[in-house]
C-alpha positions, 0 to 999 in steps of 0.5 A: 816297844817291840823287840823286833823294832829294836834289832832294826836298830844300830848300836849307837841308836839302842845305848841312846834309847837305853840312857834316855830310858834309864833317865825317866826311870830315875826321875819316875822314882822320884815321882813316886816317892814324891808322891806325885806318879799318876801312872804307875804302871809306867814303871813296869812297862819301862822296866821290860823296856830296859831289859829288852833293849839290853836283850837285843844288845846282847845279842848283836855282841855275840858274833854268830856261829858259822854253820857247817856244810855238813852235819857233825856225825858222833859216834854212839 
């Protein structure tokens, strides 16, 4: 999942898409301990898509800073 994909998305559709993710990490845990995982680099890549999705959340939070019409000049 690309990160580009994820800010085409809303609110709503990303916290979905983060609870289902955060489920089938949970139940791969198992797994593992279970010894039953087959792929375990499947961890991984949901890690970094956990962490994505949290990124782009974040990032729609914060309101954008409006830029001046002109540059601020400081003194030296």
């Amino acid at each position: 999942m690309l990160a580009s994909e994820l800010r085409g998305k809303d609110k709503e559709a990303l916290h979905s898409e983060l609870v289902g993710l955060q489920k089938e990490l949970f139940n791969i845990r198992f797994q593992r301990v279970s010894e039953q995982l087959k792929n375990t680099s499947r961890i991984r890549v949901i890690r970094h898509d956990i962490a994505r999705i949290k990124t782009v959340s974040s990032e729609m939070a914060r309101s954008p800073e409006p830029k001046s019409a002109k540059p601020v000049k400081r003194k030296k």
